[in-house]
LOLUMVEX-226199 format. One record per residue (C-alpha): residue number from 0; x, y, z. Coordinates in pm, 1 decimal. Example, Ala and Ser with C-alpha at 12.3 -4.5 7.8 and 13.67 -1.06 7.14 Angstrom:
2
+-----+----------+----------+----------+
|   k |     east |    north |       up |
+-----+----------+----------+----------+
|   0 |   1230.0 |   -450.0 |    780.0 |
|   1 |   1367.0 |   -106.0 |    714.0 |
+-----+----------+----------+----------+
This chain:
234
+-----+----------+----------+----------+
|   k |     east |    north |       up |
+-----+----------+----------+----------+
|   0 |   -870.7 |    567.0 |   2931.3 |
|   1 |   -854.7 |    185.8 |   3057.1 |
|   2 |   -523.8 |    236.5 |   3238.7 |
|   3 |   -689.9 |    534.1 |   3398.5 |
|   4 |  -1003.1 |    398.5 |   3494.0 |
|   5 |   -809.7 |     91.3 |   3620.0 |
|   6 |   -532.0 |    307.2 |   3852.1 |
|   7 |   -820.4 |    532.2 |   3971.3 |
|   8 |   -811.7 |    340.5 |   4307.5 |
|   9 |   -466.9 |    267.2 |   4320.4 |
|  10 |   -252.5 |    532.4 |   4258.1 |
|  11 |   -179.2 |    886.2 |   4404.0 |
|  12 |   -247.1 |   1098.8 |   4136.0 |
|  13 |   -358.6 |   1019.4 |   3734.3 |
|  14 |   -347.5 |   1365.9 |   3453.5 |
|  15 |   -487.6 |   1255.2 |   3130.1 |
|  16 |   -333.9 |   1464.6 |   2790.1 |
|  17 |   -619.3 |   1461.3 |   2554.5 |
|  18 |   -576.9 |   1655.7 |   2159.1 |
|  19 |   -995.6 |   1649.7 |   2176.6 |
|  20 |  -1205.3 |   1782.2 |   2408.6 |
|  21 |  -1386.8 |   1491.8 |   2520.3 |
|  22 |  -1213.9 |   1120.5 |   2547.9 |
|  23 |  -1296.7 |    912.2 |   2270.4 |
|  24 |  -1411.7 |   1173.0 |   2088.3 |
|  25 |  -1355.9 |   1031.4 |   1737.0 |
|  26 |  -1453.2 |    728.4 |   1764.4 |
|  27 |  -1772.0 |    740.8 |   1978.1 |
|  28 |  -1880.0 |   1096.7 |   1995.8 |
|  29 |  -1960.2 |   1393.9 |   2223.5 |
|  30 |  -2220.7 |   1233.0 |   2414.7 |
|  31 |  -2063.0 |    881.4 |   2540.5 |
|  32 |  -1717.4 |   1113.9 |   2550.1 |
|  33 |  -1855.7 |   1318.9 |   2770.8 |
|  34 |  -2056.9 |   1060.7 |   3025.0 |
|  35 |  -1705.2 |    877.0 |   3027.3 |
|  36 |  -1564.0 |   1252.3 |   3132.2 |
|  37 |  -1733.9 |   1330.4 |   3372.3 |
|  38 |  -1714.3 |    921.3 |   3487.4 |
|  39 |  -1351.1 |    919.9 |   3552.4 |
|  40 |  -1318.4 |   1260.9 |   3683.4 |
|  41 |  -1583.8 |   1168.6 |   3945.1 |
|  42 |  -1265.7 |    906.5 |   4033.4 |
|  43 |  -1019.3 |   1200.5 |   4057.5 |
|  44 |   -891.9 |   1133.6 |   3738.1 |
|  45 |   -775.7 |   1495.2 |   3595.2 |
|  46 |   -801.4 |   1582.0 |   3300.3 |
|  47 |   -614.9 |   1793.0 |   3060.8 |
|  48 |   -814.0 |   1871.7 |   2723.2 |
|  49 |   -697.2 |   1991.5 |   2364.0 |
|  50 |   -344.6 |   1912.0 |   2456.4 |
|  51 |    -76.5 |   1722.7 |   2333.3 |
|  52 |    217.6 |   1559.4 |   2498.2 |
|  53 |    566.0 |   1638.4 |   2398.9 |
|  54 |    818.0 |   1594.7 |   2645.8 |
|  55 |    852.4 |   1431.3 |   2994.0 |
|  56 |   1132.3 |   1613.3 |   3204.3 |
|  57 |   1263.0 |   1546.6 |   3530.2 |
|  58 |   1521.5 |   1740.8 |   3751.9 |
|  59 |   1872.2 |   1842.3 |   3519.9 |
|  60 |   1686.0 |   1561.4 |   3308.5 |
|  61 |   1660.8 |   1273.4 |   3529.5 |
|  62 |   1303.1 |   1142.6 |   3742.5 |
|  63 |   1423.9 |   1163.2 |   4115.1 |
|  64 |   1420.6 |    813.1 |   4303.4 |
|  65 |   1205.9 |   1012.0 |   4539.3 |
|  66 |    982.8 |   1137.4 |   4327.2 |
|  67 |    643.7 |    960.1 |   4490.9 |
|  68 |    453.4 |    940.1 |   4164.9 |
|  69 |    418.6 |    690.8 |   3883.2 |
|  70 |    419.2 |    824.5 |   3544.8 |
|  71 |    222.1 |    595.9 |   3226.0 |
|  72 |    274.1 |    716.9 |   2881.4 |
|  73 |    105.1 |    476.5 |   2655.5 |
|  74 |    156.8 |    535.0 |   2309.0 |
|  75 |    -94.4 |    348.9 |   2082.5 |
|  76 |     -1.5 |    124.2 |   1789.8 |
|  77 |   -202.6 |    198.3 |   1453.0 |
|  78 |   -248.9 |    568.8 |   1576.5 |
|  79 |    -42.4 |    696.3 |   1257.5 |
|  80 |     53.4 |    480.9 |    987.3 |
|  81 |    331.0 |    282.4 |   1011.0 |
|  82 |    402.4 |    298.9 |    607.2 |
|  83 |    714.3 |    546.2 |    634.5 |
|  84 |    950.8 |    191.5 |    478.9 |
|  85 |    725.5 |    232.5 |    130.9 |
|  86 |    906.2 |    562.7 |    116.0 |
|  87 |    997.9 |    539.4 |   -296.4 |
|  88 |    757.4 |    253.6 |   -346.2 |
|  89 |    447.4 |    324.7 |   -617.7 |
|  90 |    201.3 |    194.8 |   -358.7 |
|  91 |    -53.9 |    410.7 |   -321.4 |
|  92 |   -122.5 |    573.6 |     20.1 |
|  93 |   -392.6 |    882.9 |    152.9 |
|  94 |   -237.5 |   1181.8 |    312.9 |
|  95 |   -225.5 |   1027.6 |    654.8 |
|  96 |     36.7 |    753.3 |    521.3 |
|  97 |   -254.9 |    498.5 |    489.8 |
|  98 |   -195.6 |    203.4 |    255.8 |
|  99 |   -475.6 |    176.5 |      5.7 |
| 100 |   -652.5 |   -100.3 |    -64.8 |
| 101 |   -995.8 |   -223.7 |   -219.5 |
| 102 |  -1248.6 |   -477.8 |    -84.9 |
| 103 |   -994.7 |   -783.4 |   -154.4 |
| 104 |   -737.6 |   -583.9 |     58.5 |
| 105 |   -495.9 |   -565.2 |   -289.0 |
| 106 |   -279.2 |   -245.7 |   -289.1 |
| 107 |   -261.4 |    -24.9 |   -641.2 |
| 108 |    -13.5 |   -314.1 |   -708.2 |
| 109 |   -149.0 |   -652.7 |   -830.5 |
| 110 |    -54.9 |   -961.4 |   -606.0 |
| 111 |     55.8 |   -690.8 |   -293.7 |
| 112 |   -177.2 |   -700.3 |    -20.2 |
| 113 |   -225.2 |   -501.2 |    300.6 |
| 114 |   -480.9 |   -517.6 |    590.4 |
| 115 |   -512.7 |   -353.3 |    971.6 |
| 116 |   -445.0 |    -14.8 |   1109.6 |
| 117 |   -155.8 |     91.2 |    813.5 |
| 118 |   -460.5 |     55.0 |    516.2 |
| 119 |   -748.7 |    279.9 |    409.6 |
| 120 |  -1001.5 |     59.5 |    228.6 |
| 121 |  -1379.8 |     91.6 |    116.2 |
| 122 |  -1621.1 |    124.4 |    407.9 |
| 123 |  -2024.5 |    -23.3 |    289.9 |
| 124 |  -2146.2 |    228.8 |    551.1 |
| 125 |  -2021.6 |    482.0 |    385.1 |
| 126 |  -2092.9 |    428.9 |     26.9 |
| 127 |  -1775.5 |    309.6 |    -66.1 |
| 128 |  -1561.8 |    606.6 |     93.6 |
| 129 |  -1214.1 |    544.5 |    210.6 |
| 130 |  -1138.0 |    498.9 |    567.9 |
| 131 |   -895.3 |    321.2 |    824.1 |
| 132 |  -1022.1 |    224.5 |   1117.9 |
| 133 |   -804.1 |    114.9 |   1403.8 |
| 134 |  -1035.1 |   -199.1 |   1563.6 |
| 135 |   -907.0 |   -537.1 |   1652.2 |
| 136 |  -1223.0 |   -724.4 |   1506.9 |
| 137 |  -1142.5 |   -486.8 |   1187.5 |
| 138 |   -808.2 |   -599.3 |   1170.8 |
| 139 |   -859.6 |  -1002.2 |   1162.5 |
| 140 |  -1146.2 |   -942.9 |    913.6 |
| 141 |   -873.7 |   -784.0 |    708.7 |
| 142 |   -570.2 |  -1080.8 |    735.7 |
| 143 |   -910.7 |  -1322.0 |    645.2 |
| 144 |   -954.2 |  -1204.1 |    314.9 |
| 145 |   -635.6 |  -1089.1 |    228.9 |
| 146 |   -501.1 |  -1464.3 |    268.9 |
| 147 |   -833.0 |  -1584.3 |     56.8 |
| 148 |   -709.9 |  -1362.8 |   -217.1 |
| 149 |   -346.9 |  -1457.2 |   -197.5 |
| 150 |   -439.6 |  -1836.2 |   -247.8 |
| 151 |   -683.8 |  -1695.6 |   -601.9 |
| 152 |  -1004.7 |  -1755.1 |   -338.8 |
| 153 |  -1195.4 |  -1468.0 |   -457.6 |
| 154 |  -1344.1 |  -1300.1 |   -163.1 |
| 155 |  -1464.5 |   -946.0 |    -81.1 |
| 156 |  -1406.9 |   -740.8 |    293.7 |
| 157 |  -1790.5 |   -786.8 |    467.6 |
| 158 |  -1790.9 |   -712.5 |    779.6 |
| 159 |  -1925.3 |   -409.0 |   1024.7 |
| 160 |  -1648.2 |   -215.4 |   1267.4 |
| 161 |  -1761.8 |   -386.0 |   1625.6 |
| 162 |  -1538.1 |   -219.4 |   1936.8 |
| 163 |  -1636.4 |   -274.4 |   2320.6 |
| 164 |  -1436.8 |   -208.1 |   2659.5 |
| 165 |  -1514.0 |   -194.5 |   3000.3 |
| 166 |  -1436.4 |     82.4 |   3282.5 |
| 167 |  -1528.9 |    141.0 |   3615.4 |
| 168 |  -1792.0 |   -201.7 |   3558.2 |
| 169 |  -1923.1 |    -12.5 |   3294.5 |
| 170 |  -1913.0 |   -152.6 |   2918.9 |
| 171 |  -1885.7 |     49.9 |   2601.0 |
| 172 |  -1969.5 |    -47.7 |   2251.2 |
| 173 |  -1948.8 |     68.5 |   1938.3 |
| 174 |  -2019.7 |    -60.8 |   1578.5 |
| 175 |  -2003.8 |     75.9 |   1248.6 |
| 176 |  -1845.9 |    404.5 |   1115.4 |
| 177 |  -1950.0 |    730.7 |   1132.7 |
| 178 |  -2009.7 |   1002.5 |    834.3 |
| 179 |  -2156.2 |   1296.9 |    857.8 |
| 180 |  -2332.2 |   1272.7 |   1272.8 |
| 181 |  -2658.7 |   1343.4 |   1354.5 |
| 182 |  -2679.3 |   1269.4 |   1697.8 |
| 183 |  -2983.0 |   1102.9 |   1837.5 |
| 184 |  -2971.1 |    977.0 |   2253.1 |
| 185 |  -3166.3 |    761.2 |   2478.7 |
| 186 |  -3106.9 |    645.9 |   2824.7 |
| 187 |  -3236.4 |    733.4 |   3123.5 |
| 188 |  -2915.4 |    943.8 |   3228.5 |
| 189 |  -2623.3 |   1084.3 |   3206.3 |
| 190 |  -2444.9 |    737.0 |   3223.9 |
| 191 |  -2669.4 |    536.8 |   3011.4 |
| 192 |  -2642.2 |    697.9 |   2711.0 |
| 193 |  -2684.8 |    535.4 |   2353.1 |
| 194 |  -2555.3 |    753.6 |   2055.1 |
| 195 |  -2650.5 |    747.8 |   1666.0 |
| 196 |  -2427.2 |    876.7 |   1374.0 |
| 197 |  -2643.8 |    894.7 |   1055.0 |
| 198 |  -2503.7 |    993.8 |    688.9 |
| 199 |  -2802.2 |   1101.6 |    459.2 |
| 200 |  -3029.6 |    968.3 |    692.1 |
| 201 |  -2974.4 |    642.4 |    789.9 |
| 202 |  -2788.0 |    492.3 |   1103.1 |
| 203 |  -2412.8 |    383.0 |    993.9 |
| 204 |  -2289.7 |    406.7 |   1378.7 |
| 205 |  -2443.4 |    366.6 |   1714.7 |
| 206 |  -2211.1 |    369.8 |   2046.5 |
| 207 |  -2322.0 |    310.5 |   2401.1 |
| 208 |  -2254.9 |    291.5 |   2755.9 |
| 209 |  -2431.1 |     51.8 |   2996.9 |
| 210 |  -2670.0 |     36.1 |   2744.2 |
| 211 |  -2628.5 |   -350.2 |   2646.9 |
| 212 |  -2738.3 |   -548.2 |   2387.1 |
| 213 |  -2843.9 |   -220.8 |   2191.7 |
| 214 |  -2561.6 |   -188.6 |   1978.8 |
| 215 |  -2483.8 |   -533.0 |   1924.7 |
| 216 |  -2874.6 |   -599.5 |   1774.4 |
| 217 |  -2779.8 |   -257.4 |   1517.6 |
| 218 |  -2431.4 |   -481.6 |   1451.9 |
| 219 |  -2690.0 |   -723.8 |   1386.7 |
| 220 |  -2865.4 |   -510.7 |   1135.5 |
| 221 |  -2610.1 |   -372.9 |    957.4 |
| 222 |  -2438.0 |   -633.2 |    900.6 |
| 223 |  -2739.3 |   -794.9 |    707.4 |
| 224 |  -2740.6 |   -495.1 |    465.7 |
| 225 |  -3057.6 |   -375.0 |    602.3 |
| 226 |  -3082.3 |     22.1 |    701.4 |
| 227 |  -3171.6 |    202.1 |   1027.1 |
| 228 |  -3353.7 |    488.1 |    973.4 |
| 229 |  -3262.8 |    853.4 |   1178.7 |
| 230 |  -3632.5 |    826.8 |   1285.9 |
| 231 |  -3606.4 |    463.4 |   1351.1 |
| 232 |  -3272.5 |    540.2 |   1545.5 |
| 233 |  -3450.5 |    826.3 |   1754.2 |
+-----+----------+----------+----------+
């Protein structure tokens, strides 16, 4: 979505492939999906929805040197797990392919340790359910206490998922990890949205746009083990 935004005013023509049917869909929602929608398509950016790329063909195979277009395929690291070489290992792995690993980020096998996009490992928010999460600030937080562990410095994963880009001069962000969502907005628009994901009642996500410092302060929050109420949130 970046590239687009950023190519919006520069080139001819930009077609995004999307599998769900709004961008960003799993990670932030419906609601900030959809303002970011209807955001880039307001730029001319088009949009194809529930789709998936397969194949990129050209004339009898070959892109013609005249063809006055510019094609960008980025395909994104972490996406699907990377754990295909543990093929015949016994470490444990979900049925995505994600390594598993507990709070120290040890695999099923003593001494072996894993951390970033390839693991599942205990998410707080979520009581303690499995999940991998595919964040930068997630992934550091991970090689931390992995390397504590491998020098016998007993330390357990504590941190909350924090995500933010910018498009168009507007900034997302994003912190924590949704369950079960129960969406609650505010803003005074379309664009300004701010949306809550609750599990049994209490706030474990909020995402925003152009809605700075809001989700930073429930980062804030979280982070000190307190809880956000759905009321509260709403």
């Amino acid at each position: 979505m970046e590239a687009a935004a950023f190519l919006s005013d520069k080139a001819a023509a930009i077609s995004v492939v999307e599998k769900h049917e709004f961008p960003f869909q799993k990670t932030l929602g419906p609601q900030v999906g959809g303002a970011v929608l209807k955001m880039l398509q307001s730029k001319g950016v088009k949009f194809y929805m529930k789709k998936e790329l397969h194949e990129l063909k050209g004339k009898d195979g070959k892109v013609s040197h005249s063809l006055a277009a510019f094609v960008l395929t980025p395909f994104l690291a972490g996406v699907t797990p990377n754990s295909a070489f543990l093929k015949g290992t016994s470490i444990a792995k979900d049925n995505s392919g994600a390594i598993l690993v507990d709070l120290r980020m040890q695999t099923n096998i003593p001494n072996v340790f894993a951390g970033g996009d390839v693991v599942s490992f205990p998410v707080a928010l979520l009581n303690g359910d499995h999940s991998s999460i595919h964040h930068q600030q997630v992934a550091e937080a991970h090689g931390s206490i992995a390397a504590f562990n491998m020098l016998k410095k007993q330390k357990e994963l504590h941190t909350v998922p924090f995500f933010w880009t910018t498009m168009l001069g507007r900034s997302i962000h994003y912190a924590g990890r949704m369950g079960q969502r129960e969406r609650g907005m505010k803003g005074h628009n379309s664009l300004h949205p701010s949306a809550f994901y609750s599990r049994d009642g209490f706030v474990t996500a909020a995402a925003s746009l152009n809605c700075d410092p809001t989700v930073s302060l429930i980062a804030e929050v979280l982070y000190l083990g307190k809880k956000i109420s759905k009321e509260e949130a709403e």
